[in-house]
C-alpha positions in Angstrom: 0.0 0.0 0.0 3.0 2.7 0.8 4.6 1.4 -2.5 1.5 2.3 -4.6 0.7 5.5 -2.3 4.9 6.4 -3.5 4.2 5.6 -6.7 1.3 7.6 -7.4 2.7 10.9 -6.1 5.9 10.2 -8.1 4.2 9.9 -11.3 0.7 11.1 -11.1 0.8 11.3 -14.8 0.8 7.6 -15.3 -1.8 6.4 -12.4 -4.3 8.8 -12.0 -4.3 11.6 -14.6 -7.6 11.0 -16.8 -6.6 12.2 -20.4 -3.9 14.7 -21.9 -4.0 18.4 -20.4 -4.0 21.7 -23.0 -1.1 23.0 -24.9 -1.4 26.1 -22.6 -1.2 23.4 -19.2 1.3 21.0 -20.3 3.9 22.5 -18.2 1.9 21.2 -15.3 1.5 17.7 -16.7 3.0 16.4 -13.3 1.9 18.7 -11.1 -1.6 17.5 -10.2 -1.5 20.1 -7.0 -0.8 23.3 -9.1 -4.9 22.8 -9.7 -6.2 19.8 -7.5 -6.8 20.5 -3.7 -6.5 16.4 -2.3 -9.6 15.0 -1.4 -11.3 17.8 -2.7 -13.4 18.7 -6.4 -11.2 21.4 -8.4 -12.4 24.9 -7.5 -11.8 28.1 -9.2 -9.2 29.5 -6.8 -6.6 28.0 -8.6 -7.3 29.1 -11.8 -7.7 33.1 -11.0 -4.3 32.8 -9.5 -2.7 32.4 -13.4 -5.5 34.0 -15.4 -6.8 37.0 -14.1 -10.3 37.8 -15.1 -9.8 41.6 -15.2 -6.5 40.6 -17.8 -8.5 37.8 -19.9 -8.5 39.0 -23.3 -6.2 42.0 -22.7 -2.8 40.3 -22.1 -1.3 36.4 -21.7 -0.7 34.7 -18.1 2.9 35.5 -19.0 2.0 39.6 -18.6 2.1 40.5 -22.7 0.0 42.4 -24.5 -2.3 40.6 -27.5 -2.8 42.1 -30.5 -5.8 44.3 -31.5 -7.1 41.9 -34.0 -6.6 38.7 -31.6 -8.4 40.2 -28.3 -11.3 38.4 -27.5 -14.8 39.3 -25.9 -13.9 40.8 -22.5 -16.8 39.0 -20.6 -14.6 37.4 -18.3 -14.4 40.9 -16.1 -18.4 40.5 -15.2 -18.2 36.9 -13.8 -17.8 35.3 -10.1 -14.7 34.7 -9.1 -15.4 31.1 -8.4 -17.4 30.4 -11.7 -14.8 29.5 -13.6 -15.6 25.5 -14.1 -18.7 26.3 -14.8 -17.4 26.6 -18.5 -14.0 25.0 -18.5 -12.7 21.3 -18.0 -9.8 20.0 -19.1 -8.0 16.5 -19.6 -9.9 16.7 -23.0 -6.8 16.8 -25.5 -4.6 19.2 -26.1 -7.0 21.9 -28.1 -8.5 24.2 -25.7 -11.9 24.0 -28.0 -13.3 21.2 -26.6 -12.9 22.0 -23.0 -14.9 24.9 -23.4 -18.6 24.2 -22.5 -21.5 26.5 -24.4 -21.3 29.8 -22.3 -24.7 31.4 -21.7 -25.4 34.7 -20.7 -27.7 33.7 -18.2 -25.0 33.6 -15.4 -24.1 37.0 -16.1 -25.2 39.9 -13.9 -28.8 42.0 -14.9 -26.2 44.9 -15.3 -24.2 43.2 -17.6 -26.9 41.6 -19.5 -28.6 44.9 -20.4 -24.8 46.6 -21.7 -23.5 44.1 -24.1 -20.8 46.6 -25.0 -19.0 45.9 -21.3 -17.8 42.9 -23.0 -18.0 43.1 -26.6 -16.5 46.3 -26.5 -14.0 45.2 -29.6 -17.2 43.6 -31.8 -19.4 46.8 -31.9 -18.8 47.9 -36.2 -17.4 51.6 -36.5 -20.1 52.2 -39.5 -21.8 54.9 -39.0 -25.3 53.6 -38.4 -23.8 52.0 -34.9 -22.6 55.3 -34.3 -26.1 56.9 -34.3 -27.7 54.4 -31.8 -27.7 54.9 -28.2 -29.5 52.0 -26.6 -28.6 48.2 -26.3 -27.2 45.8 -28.5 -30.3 43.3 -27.3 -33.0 45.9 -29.1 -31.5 43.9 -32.7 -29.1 40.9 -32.1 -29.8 37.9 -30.0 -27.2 36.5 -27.2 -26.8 33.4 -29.7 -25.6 35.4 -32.9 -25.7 38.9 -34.3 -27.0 38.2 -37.3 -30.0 38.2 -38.8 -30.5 41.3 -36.8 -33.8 43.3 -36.5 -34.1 46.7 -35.5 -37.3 47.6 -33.7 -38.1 51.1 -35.5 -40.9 51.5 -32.9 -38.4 52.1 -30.9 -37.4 55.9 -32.2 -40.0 58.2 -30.1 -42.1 60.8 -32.0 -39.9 63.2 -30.6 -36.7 62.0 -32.3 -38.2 63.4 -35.7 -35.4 61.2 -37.1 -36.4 59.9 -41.1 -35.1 56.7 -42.6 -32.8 58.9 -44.7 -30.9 60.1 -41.3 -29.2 56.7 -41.2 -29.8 54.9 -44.2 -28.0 57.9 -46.6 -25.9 55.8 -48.1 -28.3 53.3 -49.3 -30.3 55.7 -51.4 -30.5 54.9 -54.8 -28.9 57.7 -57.2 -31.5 56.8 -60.2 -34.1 59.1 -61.6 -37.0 58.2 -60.1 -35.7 58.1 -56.5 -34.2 61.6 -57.1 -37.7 63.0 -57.8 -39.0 61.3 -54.9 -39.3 62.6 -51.1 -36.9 60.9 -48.5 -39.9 59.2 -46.7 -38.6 56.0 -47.4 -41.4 54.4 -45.4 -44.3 55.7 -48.6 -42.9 52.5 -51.0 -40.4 50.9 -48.3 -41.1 48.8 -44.9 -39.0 49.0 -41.9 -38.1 45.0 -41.9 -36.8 45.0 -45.5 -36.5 47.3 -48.5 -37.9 44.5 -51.1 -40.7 44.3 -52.7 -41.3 48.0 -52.4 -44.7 49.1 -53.7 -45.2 53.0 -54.3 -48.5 54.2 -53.4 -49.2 56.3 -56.2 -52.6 57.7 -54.8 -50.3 60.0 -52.4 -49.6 61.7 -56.2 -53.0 64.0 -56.1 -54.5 65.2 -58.9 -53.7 69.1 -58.0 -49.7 68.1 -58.7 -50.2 67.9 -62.0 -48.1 64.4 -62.3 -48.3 62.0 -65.0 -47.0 58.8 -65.2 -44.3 59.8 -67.6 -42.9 62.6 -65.2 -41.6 59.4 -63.3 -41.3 57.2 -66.1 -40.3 58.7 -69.4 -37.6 56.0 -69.8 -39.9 53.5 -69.3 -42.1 54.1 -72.2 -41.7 51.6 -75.0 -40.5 53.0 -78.4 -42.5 51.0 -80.9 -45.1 52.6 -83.3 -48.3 51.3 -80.7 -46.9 53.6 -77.9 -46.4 56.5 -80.2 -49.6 56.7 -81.6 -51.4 56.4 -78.0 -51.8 59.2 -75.5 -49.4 59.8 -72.8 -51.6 58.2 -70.0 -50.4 55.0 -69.3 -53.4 54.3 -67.0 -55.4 54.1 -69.8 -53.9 50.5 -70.1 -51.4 50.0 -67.3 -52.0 49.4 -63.8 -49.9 51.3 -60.9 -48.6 48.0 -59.4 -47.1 46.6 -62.9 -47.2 47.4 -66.1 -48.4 44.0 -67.3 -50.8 42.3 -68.2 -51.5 45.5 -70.1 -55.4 45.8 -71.6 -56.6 49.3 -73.4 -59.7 49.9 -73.6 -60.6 49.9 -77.1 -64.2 51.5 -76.4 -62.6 55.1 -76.0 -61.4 54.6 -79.7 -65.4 55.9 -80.9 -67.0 55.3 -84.2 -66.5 58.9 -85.6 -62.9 58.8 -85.0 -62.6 56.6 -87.9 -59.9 54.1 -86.4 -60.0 50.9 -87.5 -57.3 48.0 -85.8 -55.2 47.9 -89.0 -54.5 51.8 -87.9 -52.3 50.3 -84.7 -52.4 46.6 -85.6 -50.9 46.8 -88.9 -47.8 45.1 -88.2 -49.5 42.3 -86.3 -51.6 41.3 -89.5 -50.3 38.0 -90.8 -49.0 37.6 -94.3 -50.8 34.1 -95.0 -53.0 33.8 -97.8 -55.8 33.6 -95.9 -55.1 37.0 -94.3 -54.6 38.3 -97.6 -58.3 37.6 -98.9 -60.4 39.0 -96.3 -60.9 42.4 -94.7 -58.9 44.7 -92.9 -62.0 44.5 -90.3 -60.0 42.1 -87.8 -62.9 42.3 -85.4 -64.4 40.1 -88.2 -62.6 37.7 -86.4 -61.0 38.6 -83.3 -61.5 40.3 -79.9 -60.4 43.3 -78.5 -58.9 42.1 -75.3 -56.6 39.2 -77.2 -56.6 37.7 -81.0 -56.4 34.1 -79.9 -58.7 32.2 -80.2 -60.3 33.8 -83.3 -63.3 32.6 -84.7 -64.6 33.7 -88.1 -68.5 34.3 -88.9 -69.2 32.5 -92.1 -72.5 33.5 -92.1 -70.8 36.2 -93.0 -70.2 34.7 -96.5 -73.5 34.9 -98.3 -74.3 32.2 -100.8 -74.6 34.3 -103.9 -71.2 35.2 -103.9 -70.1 31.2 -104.7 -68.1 31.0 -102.0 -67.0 27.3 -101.0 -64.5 26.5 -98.3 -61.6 25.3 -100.7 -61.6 29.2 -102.2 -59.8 29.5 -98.8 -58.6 26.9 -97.6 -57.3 25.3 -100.4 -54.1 25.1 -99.0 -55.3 23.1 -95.7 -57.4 20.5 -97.6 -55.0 16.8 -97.1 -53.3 15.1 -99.4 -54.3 11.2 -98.5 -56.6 9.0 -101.0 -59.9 9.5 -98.4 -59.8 13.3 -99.8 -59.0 12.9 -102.8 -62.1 10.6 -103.7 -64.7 13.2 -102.0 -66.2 16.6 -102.8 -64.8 20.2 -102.4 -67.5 20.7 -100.2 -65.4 20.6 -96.7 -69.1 20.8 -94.8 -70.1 17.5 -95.7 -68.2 16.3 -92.5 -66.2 19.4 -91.1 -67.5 22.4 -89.4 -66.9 26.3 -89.6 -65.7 26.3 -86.6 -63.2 23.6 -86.5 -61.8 21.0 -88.6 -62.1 18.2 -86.1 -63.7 16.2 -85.1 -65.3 15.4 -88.4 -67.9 13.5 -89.1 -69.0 12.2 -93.1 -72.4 11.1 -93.4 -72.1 7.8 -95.2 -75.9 8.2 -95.8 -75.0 10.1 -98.7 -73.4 7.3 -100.3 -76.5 5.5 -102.1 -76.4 1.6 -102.3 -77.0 2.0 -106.6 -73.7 3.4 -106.5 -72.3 -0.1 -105.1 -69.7 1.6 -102.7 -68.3 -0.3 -99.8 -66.3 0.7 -97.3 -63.4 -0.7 -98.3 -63.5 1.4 -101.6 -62.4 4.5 -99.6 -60.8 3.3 -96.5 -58.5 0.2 -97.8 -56.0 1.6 -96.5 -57.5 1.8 -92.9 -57.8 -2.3 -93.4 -55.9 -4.1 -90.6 -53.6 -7.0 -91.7 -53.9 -9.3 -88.7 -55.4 -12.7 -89.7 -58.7 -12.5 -88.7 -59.8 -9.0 -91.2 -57.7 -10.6 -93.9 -59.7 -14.1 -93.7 -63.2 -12.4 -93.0 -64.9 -12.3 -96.2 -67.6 -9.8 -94.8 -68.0 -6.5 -95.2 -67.1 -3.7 -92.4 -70.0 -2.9 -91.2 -70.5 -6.4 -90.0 -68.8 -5.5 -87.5 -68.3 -1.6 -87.6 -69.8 1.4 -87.5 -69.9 4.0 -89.9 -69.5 6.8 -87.1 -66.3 5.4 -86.1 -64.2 1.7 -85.9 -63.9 1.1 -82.4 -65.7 0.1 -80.3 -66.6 -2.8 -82.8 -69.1 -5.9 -82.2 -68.8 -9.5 -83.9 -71.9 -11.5 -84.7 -71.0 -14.3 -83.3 -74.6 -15.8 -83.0 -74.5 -15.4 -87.0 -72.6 -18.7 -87.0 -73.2 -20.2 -83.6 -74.7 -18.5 -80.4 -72.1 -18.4 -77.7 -74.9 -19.0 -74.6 -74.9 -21.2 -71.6 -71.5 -23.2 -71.2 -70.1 -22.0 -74.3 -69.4 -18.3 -73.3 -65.3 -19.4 -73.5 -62.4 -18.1 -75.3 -62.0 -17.7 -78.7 -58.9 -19.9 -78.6 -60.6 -22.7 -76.9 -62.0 -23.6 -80.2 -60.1 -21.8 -82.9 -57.1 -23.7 -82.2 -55.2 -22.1 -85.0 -54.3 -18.6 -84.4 -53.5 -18.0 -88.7 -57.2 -19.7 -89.6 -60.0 -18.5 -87.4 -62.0 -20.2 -90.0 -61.0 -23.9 -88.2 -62.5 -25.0 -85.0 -63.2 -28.2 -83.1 -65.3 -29.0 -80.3 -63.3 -31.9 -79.2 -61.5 -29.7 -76.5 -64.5 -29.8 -74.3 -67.0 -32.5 -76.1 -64.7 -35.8 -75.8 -66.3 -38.6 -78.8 -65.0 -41.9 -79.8 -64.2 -41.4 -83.9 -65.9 -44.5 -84.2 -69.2 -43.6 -82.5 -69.4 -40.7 -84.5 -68.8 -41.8 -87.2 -72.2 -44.3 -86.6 -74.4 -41.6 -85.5 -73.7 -39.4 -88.4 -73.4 -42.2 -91.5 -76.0 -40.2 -93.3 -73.7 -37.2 -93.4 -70.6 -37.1 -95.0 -69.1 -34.0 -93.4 -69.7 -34.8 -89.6 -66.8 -32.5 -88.0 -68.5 -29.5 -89.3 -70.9 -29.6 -85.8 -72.2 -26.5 -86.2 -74.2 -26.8 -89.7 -76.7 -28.7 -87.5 -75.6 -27.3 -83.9 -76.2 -24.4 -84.2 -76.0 -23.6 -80.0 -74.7 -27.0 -79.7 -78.2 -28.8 -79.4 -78.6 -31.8 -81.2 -80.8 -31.2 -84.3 -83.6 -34.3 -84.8 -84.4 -33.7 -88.2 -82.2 -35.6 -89.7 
């Protein structure tokens, strides 16, 4: 026991020191009792008698003076004398960093904790806006970082008669329109940010004699439309933005004798179609937008032998279907649209001895089953449209009772779906059958006399 006692004051170190002291303490790496009191917790007494608080910040343990640009926050000076393990440990590795606990301003003083410059004396910015305030650095920062900082602007009394522009000078913008504005910053600008900044233009009264352009003559746009209007850009602009833009076409009246090619005539397109109608564009369009623009054919009276392919020759297809039908786009198009059309196949009289595959061969599938079925396509079509379509099956044998099954259980042979057998389901000795049905050569046709798969006693 007096060998391990001897031991441990001769290398405290080795037995009993829990982890590696700072860079700063290394020098008393054996001397436990430079900090430790025996048999008593580490108080602060020890650690005042190297760093003084008053000095922290200011000046090393070794009596020299730091640098300007390497002081740091000078709180130490408002604390208890014996706080000082309250935020510091140390066995914790050699970087002072992680000894350092989080340091919270709670266990300062209420003095100190209402004059943040008693500590951060070096952090308060020389601009000149810090220079103008007076109270406490609390009324915009928070104790956990200065920025983002919020200054209360409630908090400048009536009496101050202090504007935005008495410490925001600098921040004034030099262009036009701020130049011919007042310094009441606060008419387009809040006090928690300067963006978006909305101008309330009803503080502009009529008796000023302001325009729009007195602000915003550099604004106006420079193309023929803007120099054959009036100089009142509320007659289509709003005061919040300029667009959407919408004039009011109304206060161009009858007697003035305008007409929208008078503005407009650059917008006209240069198609054909363009070409042979009107320079009346409300023919065909609105006021408030040209798309989408219907045309009145009404318009076009029948005496004048107008058809549709006069004008739109040019938009009539190319395909067979087209070219085996009238000029006369009406018969399945509309005046308004071109689709979807709809031919009226009622007009094809049955003494003419058209089918439907005159005109829509090419619209025949070339699976196996169109290409075997000998019937026509409205067997199983309609002349309104192909799909949905509908087989007669019951034409050939009615699918009822147990024989609603797949095709394929009886039309074994994808590439025929003229072949079938009922020997999938109906299991019959060859030579059986072939007794029944000696009066009939062709017995594996079944459904010439089963026609729903009932036996037929007529033979």
């Amino acid at each position: 026991m007096l060998l391990l006692g001897a031991l441990t004051l001769a290398f405290p170190d080795i037995l009993i020191n829990p982890g590696t002291l700072t860079r700063g303490h290394k020098a008393l790496k054996r001397d436990c009792l430079a900090c430790h009191t025996p048999f008593k917790s580490i108080t602060s007494v020890q650690c005042i008698s190297c760093h003084k608080q008053n000095e922290i910040g200011l000046q090393t343990v070794a009596g020299l003076n730091l640098k300007k640009e390497s002081r740091k926050v000078l709180f130490h000076r408002g604390l208890a004398n014996n706080s000082c393990v309250e935020c510091h440990t140390d066995h914790k590795g050699k970087w002072t960093i992680r000894e350092i606990k989080p340091f919270k301003h709670a266990s300062l003083s209420p003095e100190l904790k209402k004059n943040c410059v008693t500590c951060h004396t070096n952090q308060k910015p020389e601009d000149k806006l810090h220079q103008l305030v007076k109270g406490g650095c609390g009324e915009c920062h928070l104790t956990i970082k200065w920025k983002p900082a919020t200054f209360d602007h409630n908090n400048l009394a009536p009496s101050d008669k202090r504007e935005c522009i008495s410490c925001h000078k600098s921040k004034r913008p030099d262009d036009k329109l701020h130049q011919s504005v007042s310094t009441s910053c606060s008419e387009c600008h809040s006090t928690s940010k300067w963006k978006p900044a909305t101008f309330n233009h009803k503080n502009l009264i009529e008796s000023s004699g302001k325009q729009c352009l007195n602000c915003h003559k550099s604004n106006r746009p420079k193309d023929k439309l803007h120099q054959s209007v009036s100089t009142n850009c509320a007659e289509c602009h709003r005061t919040t933005k300029w667009e959407p833009a919408t004039f009011n076409h109304k206060s161009l009246t009858a007697s003035g004798g305008k007409s929208c090619i008078s503005c407009h005539k650059a917008d006209r397109p240069t198609d054909r179609l363009h070409q042979s109608v009107s320079t009346n564009c409300a023919e065909c369009h609105q006021t408030n937008k040209w798309k989408p623009a219907t045309f009145n054919h009404k318009s076009l009276g029948t005496s004048g032998g107008k058809s549709c392919i006069s004008c739109h020759k040019a938009d009539r297809p190319t395909d067979r279907l087209h070219q085996s039908v009238s000029t006369n786009c009406t018969e399945c198009h509309q005046t308004n649209k071109w689709k979807p059309a709809t031919f009226n196949h009622k007009s094809l009289g049955t003494s003419g001895g058209k089918s439907c595959i005159s005109c829509h061969k090419d619209d025949e599938p070339g699976d196996s089953l169109h290409r075997q079925s000998q019937a026509g396509c409205g067997t199983c079509h309609s002349s309104s449209r192909w799909k949905p379509a509908s087989f007669d099956h019951s034409r050939y044998f009615r699918l009822d009772r147990d024989h609603k099954v797949s095709c394929t259980t009886c039309h074994t042979d994808s590439n025929n779906y003229k072949k079938y057998t009922c020997y999938n389901c109906h299991e019959h000795s060859e030579a059986r059958m072939a007794h029944k049905h000696r009066r009939i050569s062709n017995y594996q046709n079944c459904v010439r006399c089963h026609r729903n798969g009932e036996a037929e006693d007529d033979d």
